[in-house]
N, C-alpha and C positions, 0 to 999 in steps of 0.2 A: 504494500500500500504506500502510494506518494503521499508525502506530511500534508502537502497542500489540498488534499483528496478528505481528510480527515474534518470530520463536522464536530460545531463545539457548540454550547449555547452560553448566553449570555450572565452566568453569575456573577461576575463581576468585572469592574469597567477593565478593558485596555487604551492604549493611546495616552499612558497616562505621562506627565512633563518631562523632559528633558532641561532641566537646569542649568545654567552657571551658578557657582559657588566664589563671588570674587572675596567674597568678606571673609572666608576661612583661605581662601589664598596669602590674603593681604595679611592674616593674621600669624601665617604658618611663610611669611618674607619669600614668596614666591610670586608678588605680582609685580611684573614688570612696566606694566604702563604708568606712568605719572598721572591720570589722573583715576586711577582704581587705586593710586596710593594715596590722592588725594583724599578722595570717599572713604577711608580706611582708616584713615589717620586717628578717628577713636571709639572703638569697637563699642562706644557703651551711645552713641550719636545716630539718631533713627536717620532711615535715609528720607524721611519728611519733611528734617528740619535742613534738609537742604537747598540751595537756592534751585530755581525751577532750569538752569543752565548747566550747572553741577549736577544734578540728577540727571538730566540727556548725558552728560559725557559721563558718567559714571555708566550708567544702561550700555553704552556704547563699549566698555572699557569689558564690562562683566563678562559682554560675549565672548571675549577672547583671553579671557582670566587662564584657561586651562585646564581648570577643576570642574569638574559637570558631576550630576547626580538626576539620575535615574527612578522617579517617584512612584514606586511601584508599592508606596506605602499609603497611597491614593487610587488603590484601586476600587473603594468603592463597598466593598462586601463586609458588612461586621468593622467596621473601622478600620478598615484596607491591609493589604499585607501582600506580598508573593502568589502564597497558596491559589489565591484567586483564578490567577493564568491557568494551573492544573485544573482546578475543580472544575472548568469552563469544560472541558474533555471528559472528564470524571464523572459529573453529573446527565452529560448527553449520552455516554456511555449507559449507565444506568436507569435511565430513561428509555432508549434505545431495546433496551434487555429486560424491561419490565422488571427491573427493582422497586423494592418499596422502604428501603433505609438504606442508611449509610454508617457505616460504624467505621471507629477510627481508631488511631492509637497514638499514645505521646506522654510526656512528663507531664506534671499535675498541669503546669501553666504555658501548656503544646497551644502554638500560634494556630498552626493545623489544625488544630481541631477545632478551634474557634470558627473559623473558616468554613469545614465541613460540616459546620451544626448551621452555621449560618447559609450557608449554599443549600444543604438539605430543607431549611423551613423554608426557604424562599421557592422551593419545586415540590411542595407538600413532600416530602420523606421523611422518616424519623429519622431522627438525628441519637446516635449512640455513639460514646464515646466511653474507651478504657486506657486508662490512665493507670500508670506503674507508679505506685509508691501507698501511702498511708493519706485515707481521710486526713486533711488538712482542719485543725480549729478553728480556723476562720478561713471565711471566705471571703477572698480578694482578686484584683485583676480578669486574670482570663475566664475564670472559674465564676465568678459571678454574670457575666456575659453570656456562658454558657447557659446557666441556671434562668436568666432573664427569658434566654432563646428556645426554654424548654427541651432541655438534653437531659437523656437518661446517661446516668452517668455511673461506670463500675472503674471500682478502687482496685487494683490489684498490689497488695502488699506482696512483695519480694522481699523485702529486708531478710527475712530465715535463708535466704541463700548465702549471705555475710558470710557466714561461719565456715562456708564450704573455703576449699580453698583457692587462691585470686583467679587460677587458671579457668576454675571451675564455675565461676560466678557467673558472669554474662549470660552462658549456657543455660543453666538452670533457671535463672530469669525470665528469660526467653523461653525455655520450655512451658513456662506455669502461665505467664500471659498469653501463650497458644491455649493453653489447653482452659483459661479462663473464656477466650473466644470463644472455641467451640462450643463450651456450653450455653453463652451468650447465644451464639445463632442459632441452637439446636432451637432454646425456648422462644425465639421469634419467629422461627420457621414454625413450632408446633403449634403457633395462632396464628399462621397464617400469610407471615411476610416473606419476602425474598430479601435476604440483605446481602447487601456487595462489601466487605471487608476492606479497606483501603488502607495500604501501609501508610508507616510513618512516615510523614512529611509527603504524603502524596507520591511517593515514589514510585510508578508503575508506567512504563512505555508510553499509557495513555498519556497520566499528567504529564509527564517532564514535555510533551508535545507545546503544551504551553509556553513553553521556554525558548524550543525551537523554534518557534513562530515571534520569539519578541523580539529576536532579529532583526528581521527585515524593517520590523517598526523603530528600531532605534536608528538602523539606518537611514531612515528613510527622514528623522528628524534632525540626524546629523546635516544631510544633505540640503534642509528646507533651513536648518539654521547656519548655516555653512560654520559648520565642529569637526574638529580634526582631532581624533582620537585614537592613540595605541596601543591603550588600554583599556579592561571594564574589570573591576574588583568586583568580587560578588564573594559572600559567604560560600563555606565547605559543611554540612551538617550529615543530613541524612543522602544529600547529591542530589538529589533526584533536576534541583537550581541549577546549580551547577554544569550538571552532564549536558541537561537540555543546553543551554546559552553555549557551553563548548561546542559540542552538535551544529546546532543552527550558525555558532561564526565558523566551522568548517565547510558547512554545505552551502552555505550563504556568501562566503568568502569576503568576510567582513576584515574591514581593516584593521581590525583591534585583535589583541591578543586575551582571552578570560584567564585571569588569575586569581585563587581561591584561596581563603583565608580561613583558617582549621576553626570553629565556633567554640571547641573545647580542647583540650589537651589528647583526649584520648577519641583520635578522629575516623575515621571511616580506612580502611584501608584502600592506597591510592590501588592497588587492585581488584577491588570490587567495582569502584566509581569507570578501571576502564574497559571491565568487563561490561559493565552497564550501557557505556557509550556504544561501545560495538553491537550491544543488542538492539540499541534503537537506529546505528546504522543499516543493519541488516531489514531492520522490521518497515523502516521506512524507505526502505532503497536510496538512500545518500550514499554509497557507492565509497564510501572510507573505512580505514583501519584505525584505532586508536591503540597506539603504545602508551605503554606507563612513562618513557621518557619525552612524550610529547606535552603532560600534562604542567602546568605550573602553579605550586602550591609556594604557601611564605608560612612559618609558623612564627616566627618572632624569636627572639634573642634566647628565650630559657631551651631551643631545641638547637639537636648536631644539625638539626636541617636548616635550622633557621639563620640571622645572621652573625658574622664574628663577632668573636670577643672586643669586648670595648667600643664596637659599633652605637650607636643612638639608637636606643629602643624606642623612646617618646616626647612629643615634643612638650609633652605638659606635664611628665610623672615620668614611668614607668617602672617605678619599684613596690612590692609591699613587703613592709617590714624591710630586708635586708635582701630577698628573692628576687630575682630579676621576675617578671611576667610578661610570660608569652601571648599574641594576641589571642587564643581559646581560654586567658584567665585561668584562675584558680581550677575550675570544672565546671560542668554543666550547670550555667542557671543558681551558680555561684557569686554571690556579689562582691567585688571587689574594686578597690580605689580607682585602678590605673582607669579600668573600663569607665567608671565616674567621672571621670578628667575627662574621656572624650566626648560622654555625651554631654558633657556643660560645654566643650568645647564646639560642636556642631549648635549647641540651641544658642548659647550665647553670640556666634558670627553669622549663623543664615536663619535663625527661630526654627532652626527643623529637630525635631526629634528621635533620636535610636534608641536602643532598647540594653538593658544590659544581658541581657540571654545571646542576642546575635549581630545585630547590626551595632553595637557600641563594639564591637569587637572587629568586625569589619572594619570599620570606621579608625578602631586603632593600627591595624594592620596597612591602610592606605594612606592614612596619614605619616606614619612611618618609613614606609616604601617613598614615598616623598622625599624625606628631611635625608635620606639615605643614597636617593638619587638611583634607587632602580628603578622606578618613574620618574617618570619628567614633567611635569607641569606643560612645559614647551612644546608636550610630544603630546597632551589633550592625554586626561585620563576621567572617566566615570566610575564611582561609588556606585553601584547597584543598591541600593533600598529597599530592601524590602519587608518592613513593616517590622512591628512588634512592640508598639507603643505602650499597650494595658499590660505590659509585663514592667513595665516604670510604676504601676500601682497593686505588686504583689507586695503582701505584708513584709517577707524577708529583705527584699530592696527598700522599700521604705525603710523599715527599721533601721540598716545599714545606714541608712545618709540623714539621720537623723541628728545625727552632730555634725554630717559637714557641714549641713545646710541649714541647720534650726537649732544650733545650740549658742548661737553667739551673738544677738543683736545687733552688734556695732559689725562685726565682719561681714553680718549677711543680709547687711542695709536694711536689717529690718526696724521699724521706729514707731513708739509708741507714744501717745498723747494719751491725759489723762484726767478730767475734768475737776 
């Protein structure tokens, strides 16, 4: 089957912005034009309060800043995100084949699964989602959205797998959330649904088709914006992102190179992800091979893979405690400082938002690859975005940034009157 042959329906928006980012250029000493260094000159200065002459030459300056971002966290669906592109496949699939739910899988505060609960009620399906780990005591971020969106929702505690030994862990895990599934579909088939199972993070030939296809659309906005890019950063997680935008800039023969940024320490092995490619070359007839030496990954300073010693890991932190951190952070969905630096660092120069599960980690990883000079600014590079806002209001991240940001009046301008 040709990719362009493939029918999707409309869950959530595409065609979503292509950006410049001159204000984090300017602020990371990579813009070159005088007057984007004009507009720059003090990051805390709206571009409102500027003269109405200054703002044309800034507008003019931004296009050609270098830094662009890719707003696929305006997609539309449940407070936008990635996933959206897949589910558009996903969903016609299951439509297509006479499903009547969608069940899914993820960490307590899986972006995905927001997504697929939100995709699902928007095409009457029930929405089911199992989530690995332990009832949470409160509910927050993704988890309340779900609940808003009427998702049934099963807990699967793993934790009794700890004790086996490290080799043996994942496995077991992964065993007992299989076999939670099954019984989950057994008792919705035995009333009567058809449910379609959808990996984590939408991983399946279908979705990552989504990806293939946002190609041509980035190209096509390069072209209408005249942007010269050669690069596109995107997260490394479950792949399914990933492999698609690799895919589609081989078959598409896009000028950009995709380069992927590990979300956790403990990442996907780079030979699954080129297993994967090649199966959707083959499935889609793109007519390519993918080797593992083709692929390009960055982990950040605490890996052999990552950069040398003494290198600049970040342009605003990059230590906790005494530990160097690598762009995947501490672990999974792990809050920590350095990822906190960047996203004050993107909301404070463009007002855009990342998340510290995925994109604050991305977002460390390109801005690094910057200061470092295996991008170039000069040579146009895009941030992929994609989404993961309501995980900035799970309990654990709050909690975490409760003294950076709320424990000090005078440092955190915040000011109180009192009658």
């Amino acid at each position: 089957m040709k990719i362009e042959s493939l029918k999707s329906v409309p869950a959530g928006y595409i065609n979503t912005p292509l950006e410049p980012m001159p204000r984090l250029a300017a602020a990371l000493g990579l813009t070159k034009d005088a007057e984007a260094r004009r507009m720059s000159d003090t990051l805390t200065v709206g571009l409102t309060d500027a003269p109405t002459d200054d703002k044309a030459n800034a507008s003019d300056a931004a296009s050609h800043c270098g830094l662009y971002i890719k707003r696929d966290d305006m997609t539309g669906l449940a407070l936008g995100g990635n996933k959206a592109r897949k589910l558009n496949y996903i969903v016609n699939y299951a439509l297509e084949n006479g499903y009547t739910a969608l069940m899914t899988f993820g960490g307590i505060q899986t972006n995905h699964g927001r997504l697929t609960v939100a995709a699902a009620v928007r095409y009457g399906l029930k929405p089911i989602l199992v989530l690995k780990g332990k009832k949470p005591d409160y509910l927050s971020g993704n988890l309340l959205l779900d609940r808003l969106m009427g998702a049934d929702i099963y807990f699967a505690d793993t934790s009794a797998a700890d004790a086996l030994p490290a080799a043996e862990q994942a496995a077991a895990k992964q065993r007992y959330v299989n076999e939670c599934a099954a019984q989950i579909i057994a008792e919705y088939e035995a009333r009567g649904d058809k449910v379609l199972s959808v990996p984590v993070g939408g991983q399946t030939v279908i979705g990552s088709a989504g990806y293939i296809q946002a190609i041509p659309e980035i190209m096509a906005q390069m072209k209408a914006q005249n942007i010269r890019a050669k690069h596109l950063v995107v997260g490394y997680g479950s792949t399914g992102t990933f492999a698609g935008l690799w895919a589609g800039a081989k078959y598409y023969r896009a000028p950009f190179e995709v380069i992927g940024i590990p979300i956790e320490p403990d990442y996907r092995p780079v030979e699954e992800t080129v297993d994967f490619i090649n199966e959707l070359s083959e499935y889609f007839e793109m007519g390519f091979t993918c080797r593992k030496e083709d692929l390009h990954l960055e982990f950040g300073c605490d890996s052999a893979d990552g950069c040398r010693p003494g290198d600049s890991l970040s342009a605003v932190g990059g230590t906790v405690g005494q530990a160097p951190v690598g762009y995947g952070g501490v672990g999974y969905n792990e809050p920590d400082a350095v990822t906190e630096s960047y996203i004050e660092l993107l909301a404070r120069t463009e007002a855009i938002f990342v998340d510290p599960c995925y994109t604050g980690k991305v977002l460390h990883g390109y801005v690094d690859l910057l200061k470092r000079g295996v991008i170039r600014a000069e040579d146009g590079a895009i941030f992929m975005h994609t989404g993961g806002a309501p995980g900035l209001w799970t309990k654990e991240h709050l909690d975490h940034m409760q003294e950076r940001y709320w424990s000090d009046e005078e440092k955190d301008h915040v000011h109180i009157f009192n009658l």
